[in-house]
LUMTI-552760 format. One line per field, with one value per residue (C-alpha): x, y, z. Coordinates in steps of 0.02 Angstrom, whole numbers. Layout:
N
px = X; ...
py = Y; ...
pz = Z; ...
This chain:
593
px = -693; -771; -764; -693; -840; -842; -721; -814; -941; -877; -808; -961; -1083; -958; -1009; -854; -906; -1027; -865; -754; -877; -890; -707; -630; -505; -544; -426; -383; -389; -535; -478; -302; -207; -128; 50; 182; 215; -17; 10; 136; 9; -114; -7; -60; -26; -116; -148; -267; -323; -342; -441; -362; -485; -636; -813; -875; -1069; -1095; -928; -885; -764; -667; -619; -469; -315; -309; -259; -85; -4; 174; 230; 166; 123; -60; -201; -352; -524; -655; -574; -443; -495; -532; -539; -637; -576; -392; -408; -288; -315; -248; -185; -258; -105; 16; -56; 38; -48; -70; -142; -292; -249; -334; -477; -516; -534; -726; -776; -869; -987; -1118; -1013; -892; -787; -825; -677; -735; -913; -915; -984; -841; -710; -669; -657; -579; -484; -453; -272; -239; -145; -72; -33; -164; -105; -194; -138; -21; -39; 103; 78; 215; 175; 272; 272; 341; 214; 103; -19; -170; -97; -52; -224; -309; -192; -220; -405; -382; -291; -420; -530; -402; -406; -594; -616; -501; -578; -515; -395; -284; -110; -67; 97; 159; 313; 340; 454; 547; 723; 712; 629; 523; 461; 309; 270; 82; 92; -53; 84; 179; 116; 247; 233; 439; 465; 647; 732; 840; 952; 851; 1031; 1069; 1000; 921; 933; 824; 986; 1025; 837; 839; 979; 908; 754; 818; 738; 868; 927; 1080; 1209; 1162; 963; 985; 1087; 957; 796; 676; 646; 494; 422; 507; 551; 486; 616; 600; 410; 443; 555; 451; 392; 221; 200; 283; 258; 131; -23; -208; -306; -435; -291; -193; -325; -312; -112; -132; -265; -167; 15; -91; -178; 17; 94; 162; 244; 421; 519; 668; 699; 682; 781; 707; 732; 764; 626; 592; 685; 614; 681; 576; 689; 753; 575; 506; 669; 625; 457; 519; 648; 513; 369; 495; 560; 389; 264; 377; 273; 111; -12; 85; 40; 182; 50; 167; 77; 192; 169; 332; 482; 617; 755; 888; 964; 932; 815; 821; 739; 821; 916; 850; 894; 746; 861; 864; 715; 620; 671; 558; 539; 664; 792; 750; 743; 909; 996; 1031; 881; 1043; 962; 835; 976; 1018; 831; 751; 905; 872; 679; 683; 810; 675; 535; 654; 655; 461; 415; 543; 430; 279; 229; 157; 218; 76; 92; -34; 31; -28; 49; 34; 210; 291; 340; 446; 337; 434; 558; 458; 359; 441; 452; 261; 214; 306; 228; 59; 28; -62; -21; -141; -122; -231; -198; -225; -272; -438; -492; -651; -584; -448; -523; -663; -504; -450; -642; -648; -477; -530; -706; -769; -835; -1005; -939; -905; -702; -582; -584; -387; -311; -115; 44; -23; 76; 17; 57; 17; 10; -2; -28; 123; 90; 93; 236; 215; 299; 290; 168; 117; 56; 73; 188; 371; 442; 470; 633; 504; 584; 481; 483; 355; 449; 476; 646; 518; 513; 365; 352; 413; 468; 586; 450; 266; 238; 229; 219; 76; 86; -79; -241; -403; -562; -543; -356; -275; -165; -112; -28; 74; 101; 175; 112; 259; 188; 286; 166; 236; 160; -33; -171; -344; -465; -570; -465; -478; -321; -310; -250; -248; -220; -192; -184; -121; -194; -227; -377; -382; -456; -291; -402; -268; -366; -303; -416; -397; -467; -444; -506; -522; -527; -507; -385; -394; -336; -248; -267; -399; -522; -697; -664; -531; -593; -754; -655; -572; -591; -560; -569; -446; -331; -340; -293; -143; -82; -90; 7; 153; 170; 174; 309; 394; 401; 468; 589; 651; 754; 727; 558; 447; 301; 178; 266; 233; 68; 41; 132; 34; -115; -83; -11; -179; -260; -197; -233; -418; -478; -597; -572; -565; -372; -339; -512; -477; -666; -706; -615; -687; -658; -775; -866; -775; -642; -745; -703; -518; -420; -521; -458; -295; -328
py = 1192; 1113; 1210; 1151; 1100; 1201; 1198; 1122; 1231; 1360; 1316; 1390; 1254; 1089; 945; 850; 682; 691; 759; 600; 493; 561; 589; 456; 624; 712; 877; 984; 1147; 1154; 1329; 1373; 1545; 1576; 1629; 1558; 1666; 1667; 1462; 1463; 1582; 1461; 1335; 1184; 1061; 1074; 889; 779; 599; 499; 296; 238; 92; 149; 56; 202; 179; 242; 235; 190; 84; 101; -64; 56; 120; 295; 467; 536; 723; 702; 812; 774; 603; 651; 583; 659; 703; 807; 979; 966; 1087; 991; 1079; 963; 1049; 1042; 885; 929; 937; 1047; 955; 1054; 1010; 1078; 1173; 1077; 1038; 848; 791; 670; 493; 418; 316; 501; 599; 564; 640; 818; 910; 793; 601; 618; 470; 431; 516; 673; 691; 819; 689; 571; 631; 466; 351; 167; 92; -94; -112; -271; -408; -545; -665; -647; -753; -745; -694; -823; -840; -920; -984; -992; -1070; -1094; -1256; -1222; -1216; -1333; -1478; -1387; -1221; -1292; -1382; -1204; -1139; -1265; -1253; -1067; -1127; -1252; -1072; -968; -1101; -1132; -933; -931; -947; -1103; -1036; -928; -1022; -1062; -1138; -1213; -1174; -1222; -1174; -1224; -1240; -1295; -1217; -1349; -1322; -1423; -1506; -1490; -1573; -1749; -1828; -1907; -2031; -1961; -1784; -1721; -1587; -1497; -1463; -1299; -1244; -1082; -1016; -959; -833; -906; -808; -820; -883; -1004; -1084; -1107; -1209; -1320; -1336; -1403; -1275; -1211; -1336; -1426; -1360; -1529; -1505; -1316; -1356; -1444; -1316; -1243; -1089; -1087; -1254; -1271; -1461; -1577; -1566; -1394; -1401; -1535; -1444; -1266; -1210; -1180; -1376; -1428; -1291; -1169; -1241; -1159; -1230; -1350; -1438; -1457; -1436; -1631; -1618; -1454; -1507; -1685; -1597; -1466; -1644; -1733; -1566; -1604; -1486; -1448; -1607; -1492; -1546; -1398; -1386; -1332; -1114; -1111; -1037; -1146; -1162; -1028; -967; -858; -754; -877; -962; -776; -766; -921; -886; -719; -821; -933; -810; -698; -859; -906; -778; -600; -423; -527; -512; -617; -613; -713; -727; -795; -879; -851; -895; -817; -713; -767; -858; -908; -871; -675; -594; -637; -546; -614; -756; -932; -924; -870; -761; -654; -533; -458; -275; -152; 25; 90; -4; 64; 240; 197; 126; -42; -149; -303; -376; -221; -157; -302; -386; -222; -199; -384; -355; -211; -290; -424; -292; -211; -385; -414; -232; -250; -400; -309; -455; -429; -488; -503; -551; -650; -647; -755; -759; -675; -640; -508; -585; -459; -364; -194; -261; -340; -166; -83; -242; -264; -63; -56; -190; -132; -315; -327; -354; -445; -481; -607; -724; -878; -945; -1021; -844; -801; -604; -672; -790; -662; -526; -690; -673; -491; -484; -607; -524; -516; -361; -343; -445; -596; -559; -548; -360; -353; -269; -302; -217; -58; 80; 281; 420; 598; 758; 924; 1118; 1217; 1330; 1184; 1040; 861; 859; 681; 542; 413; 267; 56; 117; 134; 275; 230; 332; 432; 626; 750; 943; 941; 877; 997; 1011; 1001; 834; 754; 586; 466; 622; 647; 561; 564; 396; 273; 48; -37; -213; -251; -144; -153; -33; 65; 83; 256; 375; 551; 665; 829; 947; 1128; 1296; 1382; 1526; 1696; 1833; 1960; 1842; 1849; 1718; 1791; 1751; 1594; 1538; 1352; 1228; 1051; 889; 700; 545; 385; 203; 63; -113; -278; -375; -539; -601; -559; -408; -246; -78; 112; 215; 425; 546; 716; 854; 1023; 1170; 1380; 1477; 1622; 1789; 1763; 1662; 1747; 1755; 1684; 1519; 1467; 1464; 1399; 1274; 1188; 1016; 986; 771; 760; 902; 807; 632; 733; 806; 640; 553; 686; 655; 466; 471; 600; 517; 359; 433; 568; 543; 722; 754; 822; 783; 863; 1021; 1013; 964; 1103; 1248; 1203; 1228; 1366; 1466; 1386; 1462; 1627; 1635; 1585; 1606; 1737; 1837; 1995; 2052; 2001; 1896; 1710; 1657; 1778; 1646; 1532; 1455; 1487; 1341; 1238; 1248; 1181; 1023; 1020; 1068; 923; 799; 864; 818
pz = -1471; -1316; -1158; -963; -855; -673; -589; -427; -325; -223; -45; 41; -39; -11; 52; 91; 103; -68; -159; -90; -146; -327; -329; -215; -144; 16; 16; 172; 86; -54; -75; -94; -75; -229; -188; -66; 62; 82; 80; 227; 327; 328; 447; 417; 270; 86; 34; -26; 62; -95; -79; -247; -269; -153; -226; -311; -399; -583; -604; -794; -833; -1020; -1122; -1199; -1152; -1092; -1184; -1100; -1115; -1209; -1085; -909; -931; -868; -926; -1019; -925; -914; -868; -1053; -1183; -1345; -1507; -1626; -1802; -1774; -1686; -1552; -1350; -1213; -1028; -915; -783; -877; -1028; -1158; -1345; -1397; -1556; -1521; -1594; -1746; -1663; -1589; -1752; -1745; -1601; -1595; -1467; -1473; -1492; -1333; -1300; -1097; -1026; -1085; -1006; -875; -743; -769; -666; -608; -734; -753; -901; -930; -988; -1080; -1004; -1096; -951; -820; -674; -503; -349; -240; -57; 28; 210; 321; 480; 659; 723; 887; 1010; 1091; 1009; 1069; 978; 846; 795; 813; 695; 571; 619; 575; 415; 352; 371; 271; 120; 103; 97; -76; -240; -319; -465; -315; -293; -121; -57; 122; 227; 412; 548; 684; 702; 551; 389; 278; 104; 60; -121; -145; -330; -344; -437; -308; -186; -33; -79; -12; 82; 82; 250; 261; 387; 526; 549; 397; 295; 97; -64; -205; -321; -143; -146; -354; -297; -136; -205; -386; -483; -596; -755; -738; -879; -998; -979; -1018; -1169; -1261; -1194; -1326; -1260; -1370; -1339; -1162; -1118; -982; -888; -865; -829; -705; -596; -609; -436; -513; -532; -362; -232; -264; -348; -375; -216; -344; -410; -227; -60; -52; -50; 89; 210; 221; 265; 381; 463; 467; 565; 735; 860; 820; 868; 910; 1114; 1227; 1373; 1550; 1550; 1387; 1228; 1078; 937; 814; 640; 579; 481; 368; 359; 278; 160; 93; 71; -39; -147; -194; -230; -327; -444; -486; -457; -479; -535; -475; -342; -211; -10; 110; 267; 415; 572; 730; 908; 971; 947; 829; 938; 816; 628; 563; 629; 799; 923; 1095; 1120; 1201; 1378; 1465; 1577; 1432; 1434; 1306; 1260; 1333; 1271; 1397; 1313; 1156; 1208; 1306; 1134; 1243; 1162; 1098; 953; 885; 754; 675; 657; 601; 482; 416; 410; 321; 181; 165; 141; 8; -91; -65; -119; -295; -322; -277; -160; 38; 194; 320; 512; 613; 801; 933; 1102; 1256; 1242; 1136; 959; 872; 806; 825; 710; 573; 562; 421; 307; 336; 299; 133; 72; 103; 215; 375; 572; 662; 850; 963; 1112; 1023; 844; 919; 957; 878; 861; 767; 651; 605; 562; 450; 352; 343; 280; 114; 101; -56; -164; -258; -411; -297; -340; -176; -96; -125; -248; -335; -390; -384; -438; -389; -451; -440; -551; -535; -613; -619; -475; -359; -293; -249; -75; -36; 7; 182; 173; 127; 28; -54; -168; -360; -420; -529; -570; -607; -622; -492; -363; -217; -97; 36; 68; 193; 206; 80; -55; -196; -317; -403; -419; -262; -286; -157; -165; -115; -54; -36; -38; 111; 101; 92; 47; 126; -28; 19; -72; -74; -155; -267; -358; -313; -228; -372; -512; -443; -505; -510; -372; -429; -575; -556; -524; -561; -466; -548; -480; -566; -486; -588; -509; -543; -486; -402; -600; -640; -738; -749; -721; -720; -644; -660; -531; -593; -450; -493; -342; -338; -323; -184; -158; 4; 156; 247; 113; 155; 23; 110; 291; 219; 132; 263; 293; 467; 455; 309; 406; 559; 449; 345; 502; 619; 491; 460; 671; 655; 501; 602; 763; 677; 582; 695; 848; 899; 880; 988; 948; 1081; 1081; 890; 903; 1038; 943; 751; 858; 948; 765; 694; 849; 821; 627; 636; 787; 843; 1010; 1097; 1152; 1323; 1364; 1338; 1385; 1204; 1124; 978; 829; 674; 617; 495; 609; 762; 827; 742; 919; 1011; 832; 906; 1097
């Protein structure tokens, strides 16, 4: 039988940041008391900051598909206990017995398959895909603004388009009062464009319809389904509106070069025409017929606030102001309930598609931003903000954001699907971050919910090297059942993505920490990790304070401080200038500040 490696080094010898970069996980606690009531002592929260797909060197990468429990659905690594002769394997998360599969039966001591060598904590599998597709990005642009505006966004455009590598799909939409749909086929010597209403709200069955992509009941009576028809290849979006950007950069640049400001007349006090609502619902109908469960970014260029159709954000008359924050604390804001309610609907749709919905902003008024907020964070997209498209601050946000990594491959990452798993002793209590929550159950659920709870497993429709993830969890084991000090626990995370190749990769990163008497005990204090606490704890007040009319959330601030104060501070009774915190506690109450 082969034995666990270590379970880490103790607390007193970590070096945070060489751990994160081995393991890709940055925890708050690298010691942890082993029973409940020790845990709640402690104050503040046990979690782990995980980077699913940080660059991470000597990191090996497995053309197989990975070995899971039966039980816990976890996946095996370094820390299982293996026993060779009976060819069988213990999870170390939840101490169930697998038998090893048949491509496994040859492995001893000295011929270890990769995800078994005690360096390899973090490994990588390549999962096969049978219809690698690249990512789409679909560019929705306002038209209503001036000629000189408009030329710097197209300017910024021409940018966006020479920074994709030619196989990506791209497709066009513009807005005005109006909503147009752009054909970027060669075929056609007047390439159309289709016209829908900005008042009225599209649905992905509404735009099969408007944009003739569904079969009449004839042509669908005579379709092969295994040899297709031309009919039906003639009307697929893939051949008409999204195209890869060698096969249709001609077709774009000329309708970016043809754009004119919306032609919409404007009367004197009164805002432009501007639907963006309906433009960004069509834009997710026709991602999710063509492009649906791949990597798929809607990227809308706005100058101002949505002024007509769903999703309005104040009306036209210019004697209609912008809502401030008074009138949102005051309830009065007119159109903030409806729009977000809209918005959020449409990030639903994107986020069951696992496509993005990223806002580039420039005005130097307000353009609805508040509203469009919860569609853009569940999709994992971006919000970028500038005075004008010309900006150089803005167009070098526009680079950054399609850098590419050491391969030469786009730094942004699809579909990604994480989940979490856990020993016994411990609860998964929920998860922030670009994020939505996957009806996954799982015994290790806790009633304790923080954040987006109630599951293991979270969907990210896109991410990229530095983005992150704050995991919560909560500490179950009853004080009467005790866990000797130093007996090692175990916490895996798994990340299901797909690369901008269109390449699917799993990777597994399996931490292991100690268990501790109580909270006091020298590993635990010496175990703290003040930067991830700070992290886990300014996120629980952000979620909070979003999601909380009531909350408080200086008083909280002040009060977790004050109870973390008390617990681990050192000080003689009734001489405040005595006061001090020891060192791996230091500079957490000015993180707080």
């Amino acid at each position: 039988a082969r034995h666990r490696p270590a379970a880490g080094t103790h607390a007193g010898a970590m070096d945070f940041a060489e751990l994160e970069r081995k393991e890709g996980v940055r925890l708050s606690w690298n010691a942890w008391p082993s029973s409940r009531i020790e845990a709640t002592r402690v104050v503040l929260p046990f979690g782990a900051i995980c980077t699913p797909v940080k660059a991470m060197d000597g990191m090996p990468v497995l053309p197989y598909s990975p070995v899971v429990c039966t039980e816990c659905s976890g996946v095996m690594n370094p820390y299982c206990h293996v026993d060779f002769h009976q060819k069988r394997w213990q999870c170390c998360l939840c101490n169930t017995g697998n038998s090893l599969p048949r491509n496994y039966h040859e492995i001893n001591e000295n011929n270890l398959p990769a995800e078994l060598f005690p360096g390899y904590t973090t490994v990588e599998y390549q999962m096969e895909n049978k219809n690698p597709r690249p990512p789409c990005f679909l560019i929705v642009l306002d038209t209503a603004m001036s000629a000189e505006e408009l030329q710097d966004a197209k300017d910024s455009l021409g940018q966006l388009v020479a920074l994709l590598p030619e196989e990506c799909l791209v497709g066009l939409i513009t807005f005005g009062a109006t909503v147009t749909v752009h054909e970027l086929c060669d075929g056609n010597a007047f390439p159309k464009s289709y016209v829908l209403r900005g008042t009225d709200d599209v649905t992905q069955e509404r735009l099969k319809k408007l944009l003739n992509l569904e079969l009449s009941p004839s042509e669908y009576a005579s379709y092969d389904k295994q040899r297709g028809s031309a009919v039906a290849e003639a009307s697929n979006a893939l051949r008409r509106f999204i195209l890869p950007v060698s096969e249709c950069e001609f077709t774009l640049q000329t309708a970016l070069d043809e754009l004119r400001p919306d032609p919409f007349p404007r009367e004197p006090g009164m805002r432009p025409f501007r639907a963006t609502g309906v433009a960004i619902a069509a834009a997710q109908g026709l991602i999710a017929e063509c492009h649906s469960a791949q990597g798929a970014r809607v990227m809308v260029f706005t100058s101002g606030p949505c002024t007509m159709g769903p999703g309005s954000i104040v009306g036209r008359d210019m004697s209609e102001t912008m809502r401030t924050h008074q009138d949102f604390n005051k309830g009065s804001a007119k159109h903030y309930k409806a729009a977000s309610k809209f918005y959020n609907q449409l990030g639903i749709r994107l986020a069951t598609h696992a496509h993005t919905l990223d806002v580039f902003a420039c005005s130097l008024d307000q353009v609805g931003l508040a509203e469009m907020k919860t569609a853009v964070d569940q999709t994992g997209g971006v919000m970028v903000l500038a005075e004008q498209f010309g900006a150089e601050a803005f167009r070098s946000s526009l680079r950054r954001m399609f850098a590419r990594d050491a391969s030469g491959a786009l730094d942004m990452y699809f579909n990604a699907t994480f989940s979490v798993f856990c020993t016994p002793h411990v609860m998964v209590c929920g998860g922030i971050g670009p994020m939505s929550a996957l009806a996954v159950k799982s015994k290790s659920i806790s009633e304790n919910e923080v954040g987006m709870g109630q599951t293991t497993s979270w969907r990210i429709c896109s991410l990229n090297s530095n983005t992150s993830v704050a995991v919560y969890y909560e500490i179950v084991n009853q004080h009467s059942n005790p866990i000797p000090s130093g007996t090692p626990f175990y916490l895996q995370f798994c990340v299901r993505y797909k690369r901008s190749n269109g390449e699917i990769r799993l990777r597994v990163m399996t931490v292991a920490r100690r268990w501790a008497e109580t909270s006091s005990s020298h590993d635990v204090v010496s175990g703290f990790d003040q930067e991830a606490a700070a992290l886990l704890v300014a996120r629980v007040s952000t979620f909070r304070i979003e999601h909380e009319e009531t909350f408080d959330l200086l008083r909280w601030l002040d009060r977790t401080l004050i109870r973390v104060g008390t617990k681990f501070g050192e000080y003689a009774k009734d001489a405040p200038e005595t006061f001090r915190m020891p060192g791996p506690f230091a500079i957490y109450p000015q993180f707080m500040f």
